[in-house]
BAKEBA-802068 format. One line per field, with one value per residue (C-alpha): residue number from 1; residue in three letters; z, x, y. Coordinates in steps of 0.02 Angstrom, whole numbers, plus 50000, padded with zeros to 5 digits. Each point is the difference from the previous one (the first is absolute). Example, Ala and Ser with C-alpha at 12.3 -4.5 7.8 and 13.67 -1.06 7.14 Angstrom:
2
nr: 1,2 .
rest: Ala,Ser .
pz: 50390,49967 .
px: 50615,50069 .
py: 49775,50172 .
This chain:
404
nr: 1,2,3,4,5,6,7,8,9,10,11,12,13,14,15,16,17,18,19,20,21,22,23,24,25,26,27,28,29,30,31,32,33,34,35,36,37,38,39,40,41,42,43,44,45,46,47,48,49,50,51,52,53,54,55,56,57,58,59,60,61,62,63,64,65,66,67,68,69,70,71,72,73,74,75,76,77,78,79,80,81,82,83,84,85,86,87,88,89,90,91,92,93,94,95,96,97,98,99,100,101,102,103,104,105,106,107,108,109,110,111,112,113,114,115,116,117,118,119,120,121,122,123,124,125,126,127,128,129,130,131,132,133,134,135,136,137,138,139,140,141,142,143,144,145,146,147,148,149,150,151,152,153,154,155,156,157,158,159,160,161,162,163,164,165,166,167,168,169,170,171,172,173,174,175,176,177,178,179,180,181,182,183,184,185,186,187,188,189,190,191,192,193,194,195,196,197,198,199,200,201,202,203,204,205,206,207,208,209,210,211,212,213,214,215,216,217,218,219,220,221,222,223,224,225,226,227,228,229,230,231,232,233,234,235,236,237,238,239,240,241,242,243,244,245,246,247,248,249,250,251,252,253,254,255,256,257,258,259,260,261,262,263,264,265,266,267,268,269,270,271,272,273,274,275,276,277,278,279,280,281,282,283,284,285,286,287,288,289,290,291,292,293,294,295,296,297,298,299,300,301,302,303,304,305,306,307,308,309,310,311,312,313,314,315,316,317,318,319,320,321,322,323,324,325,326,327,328,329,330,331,332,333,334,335,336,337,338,339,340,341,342,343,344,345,346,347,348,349,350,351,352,353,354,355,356,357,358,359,360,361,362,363,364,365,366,367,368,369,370,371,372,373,374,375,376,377,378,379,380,381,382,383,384,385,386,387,388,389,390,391,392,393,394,395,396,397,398,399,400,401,402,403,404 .
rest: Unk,Unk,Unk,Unk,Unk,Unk,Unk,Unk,Unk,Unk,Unk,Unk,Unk,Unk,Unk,Unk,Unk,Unk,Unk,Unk,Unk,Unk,Unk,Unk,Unk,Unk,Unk,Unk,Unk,Unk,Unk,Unk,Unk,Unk,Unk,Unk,Unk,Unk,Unk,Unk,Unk,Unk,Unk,Unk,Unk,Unk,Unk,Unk,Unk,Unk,Unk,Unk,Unk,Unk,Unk,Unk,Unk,Unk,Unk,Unk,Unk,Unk,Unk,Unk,Unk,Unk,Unk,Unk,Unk,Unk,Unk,Unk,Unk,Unk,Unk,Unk,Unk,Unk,Unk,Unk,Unk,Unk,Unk,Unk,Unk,Unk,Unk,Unk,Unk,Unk,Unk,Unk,Unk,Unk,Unk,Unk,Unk,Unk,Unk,Unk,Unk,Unk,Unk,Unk,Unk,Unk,Unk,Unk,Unk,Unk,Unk,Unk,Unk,Unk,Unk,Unk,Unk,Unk,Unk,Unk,Unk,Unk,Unk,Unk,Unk,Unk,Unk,Unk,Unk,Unk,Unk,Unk,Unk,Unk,Unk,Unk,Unk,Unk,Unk,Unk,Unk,Unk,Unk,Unk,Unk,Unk,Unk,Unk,Unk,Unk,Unk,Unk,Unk,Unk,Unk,Unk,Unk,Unk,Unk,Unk,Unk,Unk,Unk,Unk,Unk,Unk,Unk,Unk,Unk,Unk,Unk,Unk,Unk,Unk,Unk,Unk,Unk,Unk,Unk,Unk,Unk,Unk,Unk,Unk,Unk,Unk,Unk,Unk,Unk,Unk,Unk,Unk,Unk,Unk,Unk,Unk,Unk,Unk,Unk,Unk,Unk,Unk,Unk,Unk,Unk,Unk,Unk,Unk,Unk,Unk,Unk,Unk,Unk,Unk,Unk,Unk,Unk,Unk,Unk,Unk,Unk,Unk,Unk,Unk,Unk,Unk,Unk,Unk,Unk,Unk,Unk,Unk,Unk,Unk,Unk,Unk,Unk,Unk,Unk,Unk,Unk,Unk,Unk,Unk,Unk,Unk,Unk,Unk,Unk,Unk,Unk,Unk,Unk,Unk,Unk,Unk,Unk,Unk,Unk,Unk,Unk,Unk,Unk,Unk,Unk,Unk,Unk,Unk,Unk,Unk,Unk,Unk,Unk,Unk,Unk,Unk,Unk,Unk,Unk,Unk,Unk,Unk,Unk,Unk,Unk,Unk,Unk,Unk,Unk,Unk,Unk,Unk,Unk,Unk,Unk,Unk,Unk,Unk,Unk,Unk,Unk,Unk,Unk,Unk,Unk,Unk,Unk,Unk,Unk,Unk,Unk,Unk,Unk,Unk,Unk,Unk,Unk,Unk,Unk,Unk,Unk,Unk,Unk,Unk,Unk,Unk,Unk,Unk,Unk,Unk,Unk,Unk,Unk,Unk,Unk,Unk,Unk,Unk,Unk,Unk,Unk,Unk,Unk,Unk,Unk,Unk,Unk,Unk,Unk,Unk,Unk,Unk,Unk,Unk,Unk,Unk,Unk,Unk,Unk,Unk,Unk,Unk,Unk,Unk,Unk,Unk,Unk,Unk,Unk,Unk,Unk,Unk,Unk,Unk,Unk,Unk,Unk,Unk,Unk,Unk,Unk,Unk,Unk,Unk,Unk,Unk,Unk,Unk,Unk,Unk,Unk,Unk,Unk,Unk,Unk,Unk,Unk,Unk,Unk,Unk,Unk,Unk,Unk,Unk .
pz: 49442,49818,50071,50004,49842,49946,50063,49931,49815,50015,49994,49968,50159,49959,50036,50141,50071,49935,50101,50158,49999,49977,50123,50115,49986,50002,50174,50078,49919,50091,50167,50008,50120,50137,49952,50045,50136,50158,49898,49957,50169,50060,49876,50010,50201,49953,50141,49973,49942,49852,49977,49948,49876,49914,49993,49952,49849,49851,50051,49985,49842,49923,50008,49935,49850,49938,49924,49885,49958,49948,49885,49915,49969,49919,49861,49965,50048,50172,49934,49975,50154,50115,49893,50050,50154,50044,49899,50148,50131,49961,49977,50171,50075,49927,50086,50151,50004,49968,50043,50170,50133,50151,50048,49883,49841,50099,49981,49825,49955,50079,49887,49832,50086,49984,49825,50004,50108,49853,49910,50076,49859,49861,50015,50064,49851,49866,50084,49987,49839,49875,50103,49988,50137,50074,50051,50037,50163,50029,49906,50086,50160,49907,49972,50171,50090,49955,50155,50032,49961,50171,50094,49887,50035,50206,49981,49849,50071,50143,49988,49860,50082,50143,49880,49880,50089,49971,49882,49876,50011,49881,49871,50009,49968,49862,49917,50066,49900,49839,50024,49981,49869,49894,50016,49961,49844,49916,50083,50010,49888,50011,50023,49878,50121,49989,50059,49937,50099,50128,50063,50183,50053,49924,50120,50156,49970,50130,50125,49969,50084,50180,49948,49896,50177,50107,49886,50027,50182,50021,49873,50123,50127,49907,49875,50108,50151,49890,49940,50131,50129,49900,49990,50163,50085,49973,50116,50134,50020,49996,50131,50116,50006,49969,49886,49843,49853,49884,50111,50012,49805,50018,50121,49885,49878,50061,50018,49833,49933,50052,49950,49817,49976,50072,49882,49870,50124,50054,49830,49991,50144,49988,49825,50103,50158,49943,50013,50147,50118,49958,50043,50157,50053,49946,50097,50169,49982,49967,50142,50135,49949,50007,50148,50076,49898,50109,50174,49925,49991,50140,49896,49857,49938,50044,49895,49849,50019,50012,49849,49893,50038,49961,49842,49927,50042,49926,49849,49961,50028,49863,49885,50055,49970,49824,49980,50040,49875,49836,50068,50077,49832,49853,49875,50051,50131,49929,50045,50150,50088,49954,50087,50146,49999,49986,50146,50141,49984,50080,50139,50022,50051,50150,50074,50020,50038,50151,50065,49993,50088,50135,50043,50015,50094,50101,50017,49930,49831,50086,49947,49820,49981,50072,49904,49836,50083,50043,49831,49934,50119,49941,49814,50048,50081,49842,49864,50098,49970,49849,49945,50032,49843,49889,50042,49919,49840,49940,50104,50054,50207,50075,49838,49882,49804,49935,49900,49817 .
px: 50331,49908,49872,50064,50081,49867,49902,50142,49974,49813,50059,50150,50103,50134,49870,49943,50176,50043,49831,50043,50179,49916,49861,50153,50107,49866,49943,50169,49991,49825,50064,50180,49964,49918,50140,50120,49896,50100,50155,49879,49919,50153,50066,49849,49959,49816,49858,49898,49865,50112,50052,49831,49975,50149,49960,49839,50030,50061,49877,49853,50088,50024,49851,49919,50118,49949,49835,50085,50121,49863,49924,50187,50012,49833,50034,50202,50022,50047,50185,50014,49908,50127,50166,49896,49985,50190,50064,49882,50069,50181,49969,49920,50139,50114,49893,50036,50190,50026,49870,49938,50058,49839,49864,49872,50138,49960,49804,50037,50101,49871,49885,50124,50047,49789,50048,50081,49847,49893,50082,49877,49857,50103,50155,49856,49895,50169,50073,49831,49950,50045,49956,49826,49868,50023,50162,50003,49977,50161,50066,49952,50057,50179,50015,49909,50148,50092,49954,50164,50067,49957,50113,50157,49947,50019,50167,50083,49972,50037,50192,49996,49960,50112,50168,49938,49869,49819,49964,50132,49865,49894,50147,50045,49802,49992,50152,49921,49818,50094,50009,49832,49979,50120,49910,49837,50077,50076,49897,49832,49869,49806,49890,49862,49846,49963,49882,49864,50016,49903,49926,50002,49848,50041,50164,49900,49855,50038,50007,49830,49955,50016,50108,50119,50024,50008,50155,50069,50006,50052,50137,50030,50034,50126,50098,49959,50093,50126,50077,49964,50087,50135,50030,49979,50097,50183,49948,49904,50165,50137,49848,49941,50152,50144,50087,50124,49908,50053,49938,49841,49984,50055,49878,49872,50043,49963,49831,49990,50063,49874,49856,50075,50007,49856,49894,50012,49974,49833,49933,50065,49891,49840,49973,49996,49925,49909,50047,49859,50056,50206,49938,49916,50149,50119,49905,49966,50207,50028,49886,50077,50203,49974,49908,50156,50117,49950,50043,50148,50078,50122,50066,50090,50015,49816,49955,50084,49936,49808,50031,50056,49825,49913,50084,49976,49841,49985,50075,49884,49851,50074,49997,49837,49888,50060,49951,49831,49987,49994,49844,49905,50050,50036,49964,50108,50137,50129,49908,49924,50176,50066,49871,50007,50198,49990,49871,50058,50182,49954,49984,50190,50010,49893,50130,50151,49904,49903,50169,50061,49873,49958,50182,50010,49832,50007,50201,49958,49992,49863,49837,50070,49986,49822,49937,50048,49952,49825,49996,50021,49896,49869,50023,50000,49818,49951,50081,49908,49821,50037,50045,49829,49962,50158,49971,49819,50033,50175,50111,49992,50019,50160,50046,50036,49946,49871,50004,49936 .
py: 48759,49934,50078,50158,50002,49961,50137,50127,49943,50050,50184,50112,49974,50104,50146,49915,50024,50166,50052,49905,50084,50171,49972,49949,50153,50113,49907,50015,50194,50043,49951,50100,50126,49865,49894,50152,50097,49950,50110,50137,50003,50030,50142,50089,49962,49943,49969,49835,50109,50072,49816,49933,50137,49986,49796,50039,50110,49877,49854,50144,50074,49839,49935,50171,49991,49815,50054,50144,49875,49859,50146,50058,49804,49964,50140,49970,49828,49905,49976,50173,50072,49901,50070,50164,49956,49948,50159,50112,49882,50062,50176,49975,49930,50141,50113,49914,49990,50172,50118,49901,50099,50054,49889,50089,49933,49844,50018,50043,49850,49875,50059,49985,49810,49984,49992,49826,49941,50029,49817,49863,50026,49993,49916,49841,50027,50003,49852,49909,50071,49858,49851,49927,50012,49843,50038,50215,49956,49922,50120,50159,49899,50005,50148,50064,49915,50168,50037,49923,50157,50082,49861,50053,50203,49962,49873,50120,50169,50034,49911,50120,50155,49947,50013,50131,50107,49977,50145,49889,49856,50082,50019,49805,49985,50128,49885,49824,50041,49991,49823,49937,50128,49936,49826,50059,50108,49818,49859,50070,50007,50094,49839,49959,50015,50190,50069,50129,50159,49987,50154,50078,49942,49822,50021,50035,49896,49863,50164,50008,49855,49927,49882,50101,50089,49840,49939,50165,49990,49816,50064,50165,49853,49863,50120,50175,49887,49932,50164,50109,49883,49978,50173,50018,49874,50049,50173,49875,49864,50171,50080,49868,49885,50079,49922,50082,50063,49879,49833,50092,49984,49836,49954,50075,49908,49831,50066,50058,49865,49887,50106,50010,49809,49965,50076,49882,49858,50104,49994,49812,49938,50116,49916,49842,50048,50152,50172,50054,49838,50069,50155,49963,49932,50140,50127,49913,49968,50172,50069,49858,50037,50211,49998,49892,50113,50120,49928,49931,50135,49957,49847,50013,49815,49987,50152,49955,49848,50065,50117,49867,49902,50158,50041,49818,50020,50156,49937,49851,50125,50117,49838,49940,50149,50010,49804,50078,50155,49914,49892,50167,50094,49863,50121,50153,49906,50120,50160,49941,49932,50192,50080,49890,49991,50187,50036,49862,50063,50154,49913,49976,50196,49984,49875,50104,50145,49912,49913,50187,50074,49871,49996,50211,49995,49850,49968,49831,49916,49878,50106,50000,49823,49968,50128,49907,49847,50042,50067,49828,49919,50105,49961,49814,50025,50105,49859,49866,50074,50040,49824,49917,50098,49997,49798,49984,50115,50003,49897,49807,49981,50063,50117,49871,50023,49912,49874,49986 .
């Protein structure tokens, strides 16, 4: 616990928990409409197909949105981008409680939730701002475990839309966002480490190479799965196994929960064991608990119990490729992790809309989850040749940093 304190008095941690509280709401904001879809499935009589788009829609937005917002930040300051940011969120959400009314409002307001999927880049890179780079790390981890957020959208929600109708949902949120901006407004303050403005092609520069593109898809795979399954599970549990709308958030969020946490402990251990070896094991984990997620599907206990392994593991890979980025890209970590945070989260809309489509094509979920598991087992094979080179010229053996 020293230890800690420490490690708060190397920075300003009251902006390291006004960024963590926005990063949270803005999580648990991105994911209302997969928290909610078993209501609106049912108001608007949707086929799986329909389902997956809808799901689809503010993971795709969202990540679309965080570059613009990286930009608005570097020219009026990170402080002010996220007030920005939050004052969008609950004109969105206005839009949603009282002019959502057909499925294509519905399409519409995924996109405007896309808008609080754009927080990861900055709120990490304002709570990490003032601290030194020795310790960043641990605090982009803090802050990343926003992703906490997404467990309170799937428990909150849907007992929420149960008593007051799930249009009303966005209203509470509209009224819930001026919480964290009230923090950031008195507790926050713009860090001292800014930036020049970097230019486009200095923001797509690690695109450029292979490994700016291998990041992105190992990131498509532990942060793509994270948020696409979590909006996607509270429609699977309500589908497959019958149960009332609001367990299936709760059973969602026991998943979600565990992916959240775990992120910090990912980060924790890679800097000991090395982010490639953590890695390694994420992936095979992840490709081993989705393939059984799929023949579990007659179990309930069993499948909770597999999607809590996955998400976990999930969670520490989120952590772990980020202990990796500042050693590929010491000189421009900041702009690098955007691009790659920006790129891999796309990958979160193929989940939903596979699940959707394997179930309308196929009758069963089943094909849905070997697709994203061969997906990962083919980023494993592709992260494990690409290692015998990040190992002789930037990293030491299993992903560690090297030492000076």
């Amino acid at each position: 616990m020293s230890g800690f304190k420490a490690f708060l008095k190397t920075g300003h941690s009251p902006t390291l928990f006004a960024s963590f509280l926005y990063f949270s709401f803005s999580c648990c904001i991105w994911v209302l409409n997969g928290a909610m879809a078993p209501f609106i499935s049912e108001t608007y009589q949707l086929t799986p197909g329909q389902k997956g788009l809808m799901l689809s829609i503010p993971i795709i937005a969202g990540a679309l949105m965080r570059f613009p917002l990286g930009v608005l930040a570097q020219y009026i300051g990170r402080k002010n981008a996220t007030l920005v940011e939050m004052g969008l969120i609950a004109v969105a959400m206005l839009f949603g409680f009282f002019y959502v009314s057909s499925f294509n409002d519905l399409l519409a307001m995924g996109v405007l939730l896309g808008i609080a999927g754009a927080s990861f880049g900055v709120a990490l890179s304002l709570g990490s701002g003032s601290f030194p780079p020795r310790h960043k790390g641990l605090a982009m981890g803090l802050v990343g475990a926003g992703n906490i957020g997404t467990a309170v959208s799937v428990l909150v929600a849907p007992p929420l839309a149960q008593a007051f109708g799930w249009q009303a949902v966005y209203g509470f949120a509209a009224g819930a966002i001026a919480i964290p901006m009230v923090v950031m407004i008195i507790f926050a303050q713009e860090p001292p480490d800014v930036d020049t403005h970097a230019s486009f092609r200095e923001h797509i520069a690690c695109l450029f190479e292979k490994d700016g593109w291998a990041f992105s898809v190992i990131y498509g795979i532990t942060f793509g799965g994270f948020i696409g399954l979590t909006t996607f599970l509270p429609t699977y549990y309500f589908d497959q196994f019958g149960v009332s709308k609001v367990e299936a958030g709760q059973l969602t969020m026991l998943a979600a929960f565990m992916g959240a946490t775990v992120r910090v402990f990912g980060g924790w251990i890679s800097d000991r064991l090395g982010g490639i070896n953590t890695l390694t094991a994420v992936l095979v984990t992840v490709c081993v608990t989705l393939v059984a997620c799929g023949f579990a599907g007659h179990s309930l206990a069993l499948s909770t119990l597999l999607f809590m392994v996955c998400f976990a593991a999930l969670g520490a890979g989120n952590g772990a490729l980020f202990q990796l980025v500042p050693l590929r890209w010491p000189l421009s970590t900041a702009v690098a992790g955007s691009m790659i945070g920006e790129i891999g989260a796309l990958g979160g809309g193929l989940v939903p809309n596979a699940m959707g489509q394997s179930k309308q094509q196929t009758g069963t979920y089943l094909w849905g989850f070997l697709l994203f598991a061969a997906l990962a087992f083919i980023v494993l094979i592709m992260m494990r040749r690409m290692q015998l080179r990040w190992t002789r010229t930037w990293a030491e053996k299993g992903g560690r940093a090297r030492a000076h």
